[in-house]
Backbone as a printed PyTorch tensor [residue, N CA C, xyz], in Angstrom:
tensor([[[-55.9040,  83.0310,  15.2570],
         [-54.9690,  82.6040,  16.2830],
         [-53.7910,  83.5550,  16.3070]],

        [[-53.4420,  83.8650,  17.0280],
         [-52.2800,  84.8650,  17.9120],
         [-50.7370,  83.8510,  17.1410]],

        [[-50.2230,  84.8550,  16.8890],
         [-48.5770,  84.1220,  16.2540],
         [-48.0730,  83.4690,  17.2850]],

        [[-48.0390,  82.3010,  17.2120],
         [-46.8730,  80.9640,  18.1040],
         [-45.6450,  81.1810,  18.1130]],

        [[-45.0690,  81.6660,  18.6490],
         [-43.4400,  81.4070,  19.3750],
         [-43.1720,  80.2050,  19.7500]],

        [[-42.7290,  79.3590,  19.5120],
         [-43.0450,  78.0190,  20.5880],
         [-41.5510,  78.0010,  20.8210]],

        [[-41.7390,  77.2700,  21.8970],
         [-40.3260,  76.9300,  22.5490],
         [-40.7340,  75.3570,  23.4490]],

        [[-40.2200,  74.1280,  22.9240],
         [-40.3610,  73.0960,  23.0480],
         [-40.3880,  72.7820,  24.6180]],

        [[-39.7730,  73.3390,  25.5630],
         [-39.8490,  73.4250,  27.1090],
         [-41.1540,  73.9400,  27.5460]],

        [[-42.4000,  74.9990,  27.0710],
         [-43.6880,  74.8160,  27.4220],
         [-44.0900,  73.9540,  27.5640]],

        [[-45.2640,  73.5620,  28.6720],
         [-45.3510,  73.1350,  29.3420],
         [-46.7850,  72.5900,  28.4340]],

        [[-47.3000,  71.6390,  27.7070],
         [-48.5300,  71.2220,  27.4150],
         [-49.6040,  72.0110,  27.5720]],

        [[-50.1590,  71.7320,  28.6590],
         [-51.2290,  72.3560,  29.3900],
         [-51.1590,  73.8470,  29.3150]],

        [[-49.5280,  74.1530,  29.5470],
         [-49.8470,  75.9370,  29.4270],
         [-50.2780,  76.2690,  27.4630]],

        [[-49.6020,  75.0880,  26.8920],
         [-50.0430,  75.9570,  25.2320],
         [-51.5230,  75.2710,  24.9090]],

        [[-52.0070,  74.3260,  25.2400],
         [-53.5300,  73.9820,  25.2400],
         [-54.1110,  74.5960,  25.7550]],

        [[-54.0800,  75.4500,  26.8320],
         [-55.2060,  76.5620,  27.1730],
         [-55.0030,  77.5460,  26.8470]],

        [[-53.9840,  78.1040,  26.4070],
         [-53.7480,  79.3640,  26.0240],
         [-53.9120,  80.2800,  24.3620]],

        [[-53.4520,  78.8130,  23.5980],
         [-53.4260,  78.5260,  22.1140],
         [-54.6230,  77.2780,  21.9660]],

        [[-55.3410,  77.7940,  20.6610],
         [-55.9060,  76.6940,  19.8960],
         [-55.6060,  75.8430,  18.9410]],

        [[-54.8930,  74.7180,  20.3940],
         [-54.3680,  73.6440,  19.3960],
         [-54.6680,  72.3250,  20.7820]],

        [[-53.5460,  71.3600,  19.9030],
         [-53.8890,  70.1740,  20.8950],
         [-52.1490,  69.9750,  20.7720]],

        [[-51.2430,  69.3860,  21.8680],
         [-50.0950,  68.2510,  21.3890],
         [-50.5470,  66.8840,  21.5560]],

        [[-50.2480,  66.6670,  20.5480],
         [-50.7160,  65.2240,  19.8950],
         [-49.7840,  64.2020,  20.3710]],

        [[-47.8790,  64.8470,  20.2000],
         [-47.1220,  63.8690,  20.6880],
         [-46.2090,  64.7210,  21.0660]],

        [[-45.5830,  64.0070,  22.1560],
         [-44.2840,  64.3870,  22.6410],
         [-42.9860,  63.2590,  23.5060]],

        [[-42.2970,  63.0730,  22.3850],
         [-41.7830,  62.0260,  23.0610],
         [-40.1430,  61.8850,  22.4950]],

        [[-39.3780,  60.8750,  22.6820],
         [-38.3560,  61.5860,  22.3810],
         [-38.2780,  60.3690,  21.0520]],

        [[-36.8190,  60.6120,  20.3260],
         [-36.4180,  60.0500,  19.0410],
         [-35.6020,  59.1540,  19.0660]],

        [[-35.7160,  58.1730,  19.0740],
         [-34.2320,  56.6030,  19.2400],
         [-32.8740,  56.9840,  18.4260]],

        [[-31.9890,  57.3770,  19.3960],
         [-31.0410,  56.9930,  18.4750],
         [-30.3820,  58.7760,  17.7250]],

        [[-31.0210,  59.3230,  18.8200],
         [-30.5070,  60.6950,  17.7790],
         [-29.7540,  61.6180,  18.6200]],

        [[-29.7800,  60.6670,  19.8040],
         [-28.3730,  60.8680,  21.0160],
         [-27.0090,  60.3160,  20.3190]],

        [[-25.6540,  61.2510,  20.2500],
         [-24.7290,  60.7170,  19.6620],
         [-24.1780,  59.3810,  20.6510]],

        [[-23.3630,  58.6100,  20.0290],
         [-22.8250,  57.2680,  20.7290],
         [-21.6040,  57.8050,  21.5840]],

        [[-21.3970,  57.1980,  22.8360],
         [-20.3440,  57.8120,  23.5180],
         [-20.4200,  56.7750,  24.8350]],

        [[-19.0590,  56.9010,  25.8630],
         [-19.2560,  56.4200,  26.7340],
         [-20.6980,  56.5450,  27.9450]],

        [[-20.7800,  58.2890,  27.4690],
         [-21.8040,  59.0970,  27.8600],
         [-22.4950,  59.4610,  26.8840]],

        [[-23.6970,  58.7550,  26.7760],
         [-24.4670,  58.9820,  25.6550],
         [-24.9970,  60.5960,  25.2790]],

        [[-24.9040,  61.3410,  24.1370],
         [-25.8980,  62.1400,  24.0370],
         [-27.5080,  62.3670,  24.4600]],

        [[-27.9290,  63.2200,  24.7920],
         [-29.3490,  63.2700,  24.7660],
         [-29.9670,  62.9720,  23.8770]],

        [[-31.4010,  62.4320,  23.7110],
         [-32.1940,  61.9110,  22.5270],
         [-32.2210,  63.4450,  22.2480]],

        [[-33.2560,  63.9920,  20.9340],
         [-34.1160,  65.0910,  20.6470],
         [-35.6880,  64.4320,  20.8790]],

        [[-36.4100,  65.3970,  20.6230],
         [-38.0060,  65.1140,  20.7130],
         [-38.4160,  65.4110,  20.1100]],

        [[-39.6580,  64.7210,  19.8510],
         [-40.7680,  65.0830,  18.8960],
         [-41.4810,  65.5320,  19.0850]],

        [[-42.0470,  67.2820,  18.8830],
         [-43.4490,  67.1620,  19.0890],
         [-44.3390,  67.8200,  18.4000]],

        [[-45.1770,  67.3450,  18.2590],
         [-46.3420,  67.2490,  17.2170],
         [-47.3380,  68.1610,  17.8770]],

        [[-47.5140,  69.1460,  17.0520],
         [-48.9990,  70.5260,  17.6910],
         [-50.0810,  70.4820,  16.6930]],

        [[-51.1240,  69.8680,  16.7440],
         [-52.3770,  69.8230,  16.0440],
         [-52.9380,  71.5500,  15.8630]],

        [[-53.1300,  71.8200,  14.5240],
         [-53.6380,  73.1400,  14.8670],
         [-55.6180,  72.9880,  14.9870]],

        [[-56.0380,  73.8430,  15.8580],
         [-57.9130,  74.1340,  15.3870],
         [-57.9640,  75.2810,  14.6530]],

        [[-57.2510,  76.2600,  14.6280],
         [-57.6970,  77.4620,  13.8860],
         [-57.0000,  77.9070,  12.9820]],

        [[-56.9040,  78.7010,  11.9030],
         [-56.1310,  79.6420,  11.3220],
         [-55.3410,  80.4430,  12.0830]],

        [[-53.8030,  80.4330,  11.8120],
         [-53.1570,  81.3620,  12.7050],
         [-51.7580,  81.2740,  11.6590]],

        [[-50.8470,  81.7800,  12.4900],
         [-49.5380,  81.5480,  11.6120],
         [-48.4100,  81.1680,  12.8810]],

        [[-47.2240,  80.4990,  12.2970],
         [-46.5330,  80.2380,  13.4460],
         [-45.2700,  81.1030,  12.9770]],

        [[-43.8560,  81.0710,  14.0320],
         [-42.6420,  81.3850,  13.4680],
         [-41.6670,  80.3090,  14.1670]],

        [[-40.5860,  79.9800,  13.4870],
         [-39.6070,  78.9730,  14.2550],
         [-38.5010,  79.7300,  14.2780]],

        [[-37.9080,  79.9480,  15.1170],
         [-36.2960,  80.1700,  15.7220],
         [-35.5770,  78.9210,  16.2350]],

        [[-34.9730,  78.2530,  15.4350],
         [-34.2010,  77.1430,  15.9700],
         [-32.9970,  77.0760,  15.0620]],

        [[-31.8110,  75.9620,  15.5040],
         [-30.5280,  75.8750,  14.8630],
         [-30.4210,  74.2820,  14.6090]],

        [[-29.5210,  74.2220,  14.0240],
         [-28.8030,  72.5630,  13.9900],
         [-29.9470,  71.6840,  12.9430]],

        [[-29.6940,  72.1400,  11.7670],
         [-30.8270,  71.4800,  10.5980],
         [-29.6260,  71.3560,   9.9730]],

        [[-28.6910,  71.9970,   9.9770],
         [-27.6570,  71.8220,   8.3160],
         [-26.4300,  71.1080,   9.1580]],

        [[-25.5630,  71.4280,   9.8480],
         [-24.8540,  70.5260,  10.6760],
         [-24.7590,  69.8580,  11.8550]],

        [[-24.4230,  69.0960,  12.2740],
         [-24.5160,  68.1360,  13.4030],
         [-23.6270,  68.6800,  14.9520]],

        [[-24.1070,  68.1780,  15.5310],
         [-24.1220,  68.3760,  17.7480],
         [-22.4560,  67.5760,  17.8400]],

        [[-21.5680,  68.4670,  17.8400],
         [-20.1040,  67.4430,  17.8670],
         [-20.0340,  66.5250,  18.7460]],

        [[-19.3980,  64.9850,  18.6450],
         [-19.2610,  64.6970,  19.8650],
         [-17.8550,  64.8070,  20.1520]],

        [[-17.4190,  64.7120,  21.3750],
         [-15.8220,  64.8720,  22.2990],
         [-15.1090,  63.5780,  22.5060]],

        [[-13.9520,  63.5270,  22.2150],
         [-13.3400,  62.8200,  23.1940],
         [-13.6000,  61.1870,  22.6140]],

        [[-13.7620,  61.2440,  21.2350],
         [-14.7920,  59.2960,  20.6150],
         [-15.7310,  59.4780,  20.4990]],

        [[-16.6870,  60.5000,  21.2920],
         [-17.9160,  60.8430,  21.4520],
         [-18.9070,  61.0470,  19.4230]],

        [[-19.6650,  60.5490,  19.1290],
         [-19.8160,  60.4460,  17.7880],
         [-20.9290,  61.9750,  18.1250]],

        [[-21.4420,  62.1330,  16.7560],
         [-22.2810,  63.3980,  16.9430],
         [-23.4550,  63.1050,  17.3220]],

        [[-24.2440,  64.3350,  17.7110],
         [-25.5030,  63.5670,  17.3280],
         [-26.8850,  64.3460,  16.2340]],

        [[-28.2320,  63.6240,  16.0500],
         [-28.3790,  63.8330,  14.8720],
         [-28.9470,  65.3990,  14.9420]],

        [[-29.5630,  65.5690,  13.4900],
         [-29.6300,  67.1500,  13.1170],
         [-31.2730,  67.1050,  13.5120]],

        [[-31.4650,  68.5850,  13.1200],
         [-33.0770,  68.5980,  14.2000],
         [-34.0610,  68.8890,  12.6190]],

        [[-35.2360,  68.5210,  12.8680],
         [-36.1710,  68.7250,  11.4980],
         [-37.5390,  69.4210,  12.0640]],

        [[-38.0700,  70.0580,  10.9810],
         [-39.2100,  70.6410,  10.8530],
         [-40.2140,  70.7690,   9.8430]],

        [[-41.2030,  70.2850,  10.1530],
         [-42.2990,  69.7300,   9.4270],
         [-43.0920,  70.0530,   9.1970]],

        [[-44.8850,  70.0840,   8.5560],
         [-45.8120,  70.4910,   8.5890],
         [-46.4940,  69.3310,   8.0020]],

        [[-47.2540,  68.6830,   8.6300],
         [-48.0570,  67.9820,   8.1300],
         [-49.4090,  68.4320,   7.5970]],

        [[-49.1980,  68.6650,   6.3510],
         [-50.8580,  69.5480,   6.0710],
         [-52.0470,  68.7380,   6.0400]],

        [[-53.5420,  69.0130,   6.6960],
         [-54.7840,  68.3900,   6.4130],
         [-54.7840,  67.8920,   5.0810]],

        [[-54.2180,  68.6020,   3.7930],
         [-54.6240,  67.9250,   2.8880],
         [-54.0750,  66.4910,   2.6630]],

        [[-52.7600,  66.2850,   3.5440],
         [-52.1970,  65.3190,   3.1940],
         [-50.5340,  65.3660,   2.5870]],

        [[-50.4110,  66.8450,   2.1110],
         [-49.1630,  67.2040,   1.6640],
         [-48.1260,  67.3260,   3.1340]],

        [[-47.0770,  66.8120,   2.4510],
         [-46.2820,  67.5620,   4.0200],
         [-45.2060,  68.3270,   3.1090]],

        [[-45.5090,  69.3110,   4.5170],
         [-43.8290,  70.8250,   4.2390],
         [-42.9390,  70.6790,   4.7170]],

        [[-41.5690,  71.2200,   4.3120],
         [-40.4800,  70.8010,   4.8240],
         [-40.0850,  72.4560,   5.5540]],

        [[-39.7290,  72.3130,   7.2280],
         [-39.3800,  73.7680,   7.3010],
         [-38.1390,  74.0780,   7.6560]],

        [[-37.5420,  75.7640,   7.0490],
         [-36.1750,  75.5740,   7.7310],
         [-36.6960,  75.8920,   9.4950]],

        [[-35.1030,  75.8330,   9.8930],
         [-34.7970,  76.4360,  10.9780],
         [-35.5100,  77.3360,  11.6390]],

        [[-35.6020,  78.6810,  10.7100],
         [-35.6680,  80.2190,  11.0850],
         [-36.8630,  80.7590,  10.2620]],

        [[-37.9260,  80.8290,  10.1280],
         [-38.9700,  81.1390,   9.2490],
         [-40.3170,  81.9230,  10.1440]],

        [[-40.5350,  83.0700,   9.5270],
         [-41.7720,  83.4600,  10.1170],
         [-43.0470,  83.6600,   9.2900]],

        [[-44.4490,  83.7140,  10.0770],
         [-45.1500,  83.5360,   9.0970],
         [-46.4550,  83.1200,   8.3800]],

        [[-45.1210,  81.9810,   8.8850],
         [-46.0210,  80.3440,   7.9410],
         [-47.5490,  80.2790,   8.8830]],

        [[-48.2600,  80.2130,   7.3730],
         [-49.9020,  79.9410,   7.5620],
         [-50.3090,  78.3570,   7.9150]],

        [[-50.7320,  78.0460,   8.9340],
         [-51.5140,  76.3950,   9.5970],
         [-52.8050,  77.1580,   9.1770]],

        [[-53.3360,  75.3870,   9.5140],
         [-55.2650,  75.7170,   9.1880],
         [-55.4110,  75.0330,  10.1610]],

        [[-56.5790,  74.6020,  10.4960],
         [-57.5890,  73.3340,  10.9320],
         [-57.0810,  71.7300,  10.6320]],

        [[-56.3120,  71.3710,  11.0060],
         [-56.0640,  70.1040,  10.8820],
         [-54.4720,  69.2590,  10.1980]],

        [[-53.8090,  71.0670,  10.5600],
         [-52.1430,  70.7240,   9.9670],
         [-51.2080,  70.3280,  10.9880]],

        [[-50.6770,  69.7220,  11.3380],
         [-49.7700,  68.9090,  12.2830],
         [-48.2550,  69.7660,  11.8260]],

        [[-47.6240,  70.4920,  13.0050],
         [-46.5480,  71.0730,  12.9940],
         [-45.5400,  69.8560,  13.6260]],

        [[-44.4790,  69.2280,  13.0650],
         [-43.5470,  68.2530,  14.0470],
         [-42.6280,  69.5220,  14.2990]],

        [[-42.2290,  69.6160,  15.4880],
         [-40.9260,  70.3710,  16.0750],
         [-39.9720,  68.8970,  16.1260]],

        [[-39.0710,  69.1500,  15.5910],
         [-37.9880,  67.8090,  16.0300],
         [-36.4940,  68.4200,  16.4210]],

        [[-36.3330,  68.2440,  17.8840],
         [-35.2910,  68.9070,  17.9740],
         [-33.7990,  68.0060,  18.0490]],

        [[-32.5780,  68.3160,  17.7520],
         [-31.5670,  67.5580,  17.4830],
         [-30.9230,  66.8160,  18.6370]],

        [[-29.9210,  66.0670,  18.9030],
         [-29.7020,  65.4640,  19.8720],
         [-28.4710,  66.3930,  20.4320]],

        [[-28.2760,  65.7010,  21.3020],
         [-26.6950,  66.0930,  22.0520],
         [-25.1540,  64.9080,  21.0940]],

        [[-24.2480,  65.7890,  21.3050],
         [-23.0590,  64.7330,  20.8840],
         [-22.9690,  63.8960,  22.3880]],

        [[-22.1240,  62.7320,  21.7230],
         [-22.0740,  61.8720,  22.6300],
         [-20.5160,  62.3490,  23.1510]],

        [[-20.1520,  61.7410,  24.1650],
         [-19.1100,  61.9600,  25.0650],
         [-18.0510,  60.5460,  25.3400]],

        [[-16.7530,  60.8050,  25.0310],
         [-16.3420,  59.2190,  25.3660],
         [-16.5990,  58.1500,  24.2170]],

        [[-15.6170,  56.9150,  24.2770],
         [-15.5610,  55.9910,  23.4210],
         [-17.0380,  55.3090,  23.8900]],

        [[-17.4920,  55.0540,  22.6580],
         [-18.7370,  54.5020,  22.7260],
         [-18.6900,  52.7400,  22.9800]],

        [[-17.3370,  52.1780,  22.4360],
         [-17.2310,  50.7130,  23.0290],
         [-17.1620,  50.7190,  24.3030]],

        [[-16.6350,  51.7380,  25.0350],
         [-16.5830,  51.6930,  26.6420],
         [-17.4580,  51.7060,  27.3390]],

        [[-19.2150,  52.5820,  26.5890],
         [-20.2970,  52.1040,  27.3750],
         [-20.8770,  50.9730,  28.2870]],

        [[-21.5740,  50.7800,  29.5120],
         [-21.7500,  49.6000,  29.8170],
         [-22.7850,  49.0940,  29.1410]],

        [[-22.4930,  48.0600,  28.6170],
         [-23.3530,  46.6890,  27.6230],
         [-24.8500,  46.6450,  28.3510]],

        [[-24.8430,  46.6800,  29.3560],
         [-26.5650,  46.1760,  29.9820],
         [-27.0390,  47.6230,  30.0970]],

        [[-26.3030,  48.3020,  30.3910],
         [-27.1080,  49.9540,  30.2590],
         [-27.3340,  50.2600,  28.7140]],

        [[-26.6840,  49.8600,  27.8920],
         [-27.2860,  49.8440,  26.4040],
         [-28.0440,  49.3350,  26.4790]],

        [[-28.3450,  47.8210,  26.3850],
         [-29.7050,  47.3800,  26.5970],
         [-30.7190,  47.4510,  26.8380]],

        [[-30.1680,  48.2200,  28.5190],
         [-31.9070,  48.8990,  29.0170],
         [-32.5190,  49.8560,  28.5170]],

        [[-31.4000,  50.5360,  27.7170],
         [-31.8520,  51.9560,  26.9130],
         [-32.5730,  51.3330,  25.6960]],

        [[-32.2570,  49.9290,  25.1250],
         [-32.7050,  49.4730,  24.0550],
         [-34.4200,  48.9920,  23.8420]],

        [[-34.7980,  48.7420,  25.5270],
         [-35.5720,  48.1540,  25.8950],
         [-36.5960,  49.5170,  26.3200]],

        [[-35.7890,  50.6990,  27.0740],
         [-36.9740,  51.4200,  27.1680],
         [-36.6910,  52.8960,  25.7480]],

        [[-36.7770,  52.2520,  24.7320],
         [-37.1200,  52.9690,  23.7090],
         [-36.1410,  54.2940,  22.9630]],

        [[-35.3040,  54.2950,  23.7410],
         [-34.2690,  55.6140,  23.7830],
         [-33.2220,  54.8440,  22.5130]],

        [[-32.7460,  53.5540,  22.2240],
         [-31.5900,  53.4500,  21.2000],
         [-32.7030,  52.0180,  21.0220]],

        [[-32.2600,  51.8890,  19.2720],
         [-32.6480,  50.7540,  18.6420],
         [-31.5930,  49.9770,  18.6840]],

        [[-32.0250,  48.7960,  18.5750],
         [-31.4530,  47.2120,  18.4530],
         [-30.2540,  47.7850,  17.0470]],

        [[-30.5950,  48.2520,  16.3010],
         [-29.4250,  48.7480,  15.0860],
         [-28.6580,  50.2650,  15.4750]],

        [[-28.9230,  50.7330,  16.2000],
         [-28.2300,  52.1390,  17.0920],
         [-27.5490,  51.2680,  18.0660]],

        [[-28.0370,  50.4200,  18.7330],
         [-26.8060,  49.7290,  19.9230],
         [-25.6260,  49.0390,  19.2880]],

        [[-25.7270,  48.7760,  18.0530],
         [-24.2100,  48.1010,  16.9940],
         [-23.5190,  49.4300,  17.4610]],

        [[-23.9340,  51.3320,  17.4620],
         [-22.9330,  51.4170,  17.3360],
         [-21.5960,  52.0450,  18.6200]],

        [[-22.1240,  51.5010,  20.0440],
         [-21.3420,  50.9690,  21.2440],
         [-21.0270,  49.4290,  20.4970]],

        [[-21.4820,  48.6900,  19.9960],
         [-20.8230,  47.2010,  19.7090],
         [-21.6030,  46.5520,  20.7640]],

        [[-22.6860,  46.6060,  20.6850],
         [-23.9310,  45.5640,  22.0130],
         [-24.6030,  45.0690,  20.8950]],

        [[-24.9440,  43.7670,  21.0970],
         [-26.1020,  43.1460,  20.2590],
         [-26.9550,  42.7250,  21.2610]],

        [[-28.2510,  42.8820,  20.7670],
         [-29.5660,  42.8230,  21.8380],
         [-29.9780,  41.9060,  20.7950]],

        [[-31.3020,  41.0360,  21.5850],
         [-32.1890,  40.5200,  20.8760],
         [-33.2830,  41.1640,  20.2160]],

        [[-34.4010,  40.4350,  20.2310],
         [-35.4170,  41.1830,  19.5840],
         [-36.4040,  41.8740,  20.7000]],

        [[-36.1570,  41.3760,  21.7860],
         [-36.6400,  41.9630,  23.0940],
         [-35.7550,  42.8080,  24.3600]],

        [[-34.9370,  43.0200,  23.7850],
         [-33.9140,  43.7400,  24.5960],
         [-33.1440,  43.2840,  25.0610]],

        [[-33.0930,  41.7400,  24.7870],
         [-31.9700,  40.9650,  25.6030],
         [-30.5350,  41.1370,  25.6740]],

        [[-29.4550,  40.9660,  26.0290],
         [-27.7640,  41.4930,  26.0620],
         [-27.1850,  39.5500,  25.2960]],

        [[-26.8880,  39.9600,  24.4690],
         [-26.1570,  38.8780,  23.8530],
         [-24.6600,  38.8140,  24.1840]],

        [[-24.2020,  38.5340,  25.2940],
         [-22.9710,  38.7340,  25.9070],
         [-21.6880,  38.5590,  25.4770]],

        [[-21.5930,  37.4200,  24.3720],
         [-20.5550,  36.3280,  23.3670],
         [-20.7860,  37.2100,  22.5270]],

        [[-21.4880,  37.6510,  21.6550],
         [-21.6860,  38.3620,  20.6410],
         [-20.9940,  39.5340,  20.5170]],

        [[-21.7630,  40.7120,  21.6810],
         [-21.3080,  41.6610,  22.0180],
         [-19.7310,  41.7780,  22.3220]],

        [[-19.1170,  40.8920,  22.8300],
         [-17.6450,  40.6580,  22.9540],
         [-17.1990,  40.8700,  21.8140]],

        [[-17.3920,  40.0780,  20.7620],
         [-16.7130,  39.7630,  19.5800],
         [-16.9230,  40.5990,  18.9760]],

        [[-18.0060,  41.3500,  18.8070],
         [-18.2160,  42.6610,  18.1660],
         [-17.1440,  44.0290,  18.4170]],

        [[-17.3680,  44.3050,  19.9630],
         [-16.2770,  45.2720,  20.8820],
         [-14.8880,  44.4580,  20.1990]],

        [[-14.0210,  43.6730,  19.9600],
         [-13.1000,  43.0550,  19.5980],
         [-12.4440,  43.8310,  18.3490]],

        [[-13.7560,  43.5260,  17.4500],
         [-13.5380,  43.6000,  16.1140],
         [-13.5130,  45.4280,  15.9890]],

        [[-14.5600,  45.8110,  16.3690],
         [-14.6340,  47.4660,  16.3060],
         [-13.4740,  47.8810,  16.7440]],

        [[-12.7690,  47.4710,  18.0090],
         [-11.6930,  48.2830,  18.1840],
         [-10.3900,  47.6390,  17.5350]],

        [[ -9.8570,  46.8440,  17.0660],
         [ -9.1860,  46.5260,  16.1430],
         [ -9.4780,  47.0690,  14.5020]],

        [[-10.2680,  47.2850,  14.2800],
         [-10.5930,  48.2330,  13.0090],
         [-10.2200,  49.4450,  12.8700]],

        [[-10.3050,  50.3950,  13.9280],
         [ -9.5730,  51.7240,  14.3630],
         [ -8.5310,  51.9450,  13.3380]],

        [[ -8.4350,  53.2400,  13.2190],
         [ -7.5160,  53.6580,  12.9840],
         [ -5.9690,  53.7150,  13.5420]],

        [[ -6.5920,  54.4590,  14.5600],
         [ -5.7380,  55.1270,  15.4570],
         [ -6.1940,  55.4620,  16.4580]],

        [[ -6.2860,  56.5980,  17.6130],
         [ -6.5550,  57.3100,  18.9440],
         [ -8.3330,  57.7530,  18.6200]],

        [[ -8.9130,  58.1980,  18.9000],
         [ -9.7490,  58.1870,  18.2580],
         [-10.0660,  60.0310,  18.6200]],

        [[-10.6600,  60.8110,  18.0570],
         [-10.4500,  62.2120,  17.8570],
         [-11.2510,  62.9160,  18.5490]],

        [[-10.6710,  63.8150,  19.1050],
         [-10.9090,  65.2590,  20.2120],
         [-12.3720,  65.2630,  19.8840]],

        [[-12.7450,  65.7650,  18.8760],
         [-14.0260,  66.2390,  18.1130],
         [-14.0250,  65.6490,  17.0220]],

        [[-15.5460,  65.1670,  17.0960],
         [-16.3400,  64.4790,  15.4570],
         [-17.3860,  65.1100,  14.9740]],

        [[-16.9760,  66.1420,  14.2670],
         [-18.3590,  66.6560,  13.5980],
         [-18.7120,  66.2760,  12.5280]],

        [[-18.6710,  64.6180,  12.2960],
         [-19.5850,  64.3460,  11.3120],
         [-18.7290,  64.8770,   9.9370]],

        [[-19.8430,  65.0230,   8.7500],
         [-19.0760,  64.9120,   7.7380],
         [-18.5570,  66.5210,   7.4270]],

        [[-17.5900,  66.1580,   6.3180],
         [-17.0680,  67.4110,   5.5670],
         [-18.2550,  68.6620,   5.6030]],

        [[-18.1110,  69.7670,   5.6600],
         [-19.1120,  70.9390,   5.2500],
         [-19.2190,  70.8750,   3.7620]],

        [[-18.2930,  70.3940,   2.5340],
         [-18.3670,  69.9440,   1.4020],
         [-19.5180,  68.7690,   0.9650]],

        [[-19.1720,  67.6990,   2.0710],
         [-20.2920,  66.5410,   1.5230],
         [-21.5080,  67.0510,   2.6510]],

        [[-21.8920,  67.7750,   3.5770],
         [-23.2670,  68.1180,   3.7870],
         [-23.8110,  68.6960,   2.6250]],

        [[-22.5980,  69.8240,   2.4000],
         [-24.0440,  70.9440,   1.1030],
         [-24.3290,  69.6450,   0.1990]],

        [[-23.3890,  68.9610,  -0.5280],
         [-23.6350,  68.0520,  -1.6410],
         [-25.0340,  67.4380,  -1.3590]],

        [[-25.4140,  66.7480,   0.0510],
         [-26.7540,  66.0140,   0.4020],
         [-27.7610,  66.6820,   1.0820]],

        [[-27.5360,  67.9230,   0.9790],
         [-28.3900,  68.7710,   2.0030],
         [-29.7090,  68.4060,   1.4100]],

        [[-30.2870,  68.7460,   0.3430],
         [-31.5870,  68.5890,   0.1200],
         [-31.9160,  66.8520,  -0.6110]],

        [[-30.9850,  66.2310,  -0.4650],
         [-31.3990,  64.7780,  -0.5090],
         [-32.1560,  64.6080,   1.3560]],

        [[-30.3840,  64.7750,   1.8220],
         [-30.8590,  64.6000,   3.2560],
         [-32.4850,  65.3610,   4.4360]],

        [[-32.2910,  66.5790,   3.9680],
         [-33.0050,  67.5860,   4.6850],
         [-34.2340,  67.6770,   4.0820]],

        [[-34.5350,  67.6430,   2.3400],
         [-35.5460,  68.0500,   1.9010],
         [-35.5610,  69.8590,   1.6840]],

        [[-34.7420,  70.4090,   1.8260],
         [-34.6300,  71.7840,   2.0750],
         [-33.1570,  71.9750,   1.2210]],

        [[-33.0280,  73.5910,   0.4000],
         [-31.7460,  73.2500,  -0.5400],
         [-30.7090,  73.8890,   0.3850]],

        [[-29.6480,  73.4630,   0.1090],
         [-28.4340,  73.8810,   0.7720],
         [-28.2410,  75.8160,   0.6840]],

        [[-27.8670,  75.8900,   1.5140],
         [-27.5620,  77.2750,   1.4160],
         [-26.0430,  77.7900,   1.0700]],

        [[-26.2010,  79.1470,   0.5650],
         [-25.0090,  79.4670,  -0.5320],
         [-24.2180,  79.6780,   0.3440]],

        [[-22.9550,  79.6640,  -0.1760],
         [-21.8060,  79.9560,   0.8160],
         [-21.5130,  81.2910,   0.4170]],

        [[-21.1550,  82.0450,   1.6360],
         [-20.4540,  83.3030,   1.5200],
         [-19.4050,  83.6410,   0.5860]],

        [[-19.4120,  84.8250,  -0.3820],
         [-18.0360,  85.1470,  -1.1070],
         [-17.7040,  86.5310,  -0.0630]],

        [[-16.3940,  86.1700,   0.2970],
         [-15.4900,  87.4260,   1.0410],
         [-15.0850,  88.4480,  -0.3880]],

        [[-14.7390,  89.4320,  -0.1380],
         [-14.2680,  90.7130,  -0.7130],
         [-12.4330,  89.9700,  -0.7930]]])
């Protein structure tokens, strides 16, 4: 097999006839849109079955820190890369790697990261959370964090949700900040390879 470039915007059909493989899945990730008045974009998943021996390379970013959000806007999440091997082992990949040997029956996940969210996330509208809850884009435990409680079927718990929005914004600090990028660059390296599976990378010494 011919070295894979992939770039997650191909089109199915163009890498199934062209490459010997299959996509297995493509769909997006709950919840990995940051929280905001204006929600972040989800990321996606997608899963490339290999048939042959070949090798792939990845060029991608946003594995070690997070998609800022603006304005209240929370971040959103980091992007992962995978290999599900036939034998059953799975690989953890960085970002940027060329190379890497697939066989017959190894499942590549591309997972790409979300967007930051935009705007105070209590200000979202409550039934547009919902519907997002309902068609698969934010979980029933991702909508706590606009302050919506859904049922177990997507329902809008209206009393609830009040008291929740109440309490969240009385907890505040203060104004809430320009930009949220998530945690310290100190406590990422600390969890990088708890979090990522992959070890943190060294920091630069200047002259």
């Amino acid at each position: 097999m011919a070295e894979l470039r992939e770039h997650v915007n191909i089109p199915c059909e163009f890498l199934e006839s062209y490459y010997p493989l299959r996509i297995e899945k493509w769909e997006t990730v709950a919840d990995t849109g940051g929280a905001g008045l204006h929600r972040g974009g989800n990321g996606v998943d997608v899963a490339y079955h290999f048939l042959e021996p070949g090798t792939i390379a990845i060029h991608d970013d946003r594995w070690l820190t997070y998609p800022w959000g603006v304005n209240g806007g929370e971040p959103g999440a980091r992007g992962r890369k995978w290999i599900d091997r036939a034998s059953g082992e799975r690989e953890m990949l960085p970002s940027k790697c060329h190379d890497v040997p697939v066989h017959p029956g190894d499942v590549l996940h591309f997972v790409t990261w979300g967007g930051g969210g935009w705007g105070d996330p209590l200000a979202r509208d409550a039934a547009l959370v919902a519907k997002e809850v309902r068609r698969g884009l934010v979980t029933p435990a991702g909508a706590r964090r606009y302050g919506v409680v859904v049922d177990d079927d997507g329902g809008l718990d209206e009393a609830t949700t009040e008291a929740l929005r109440a309490e969240l914004r009385s907890g505040r600090p203060g104004e809430l900040p320009v930009f949220d990028m998530g945690p310290s660059l100190e406590v990422i390296l600390e969890r990088c390879e708890e979090e990522t599976g992959l070890p943190a990378p060294t920091r630069p010494v200047w002259a």
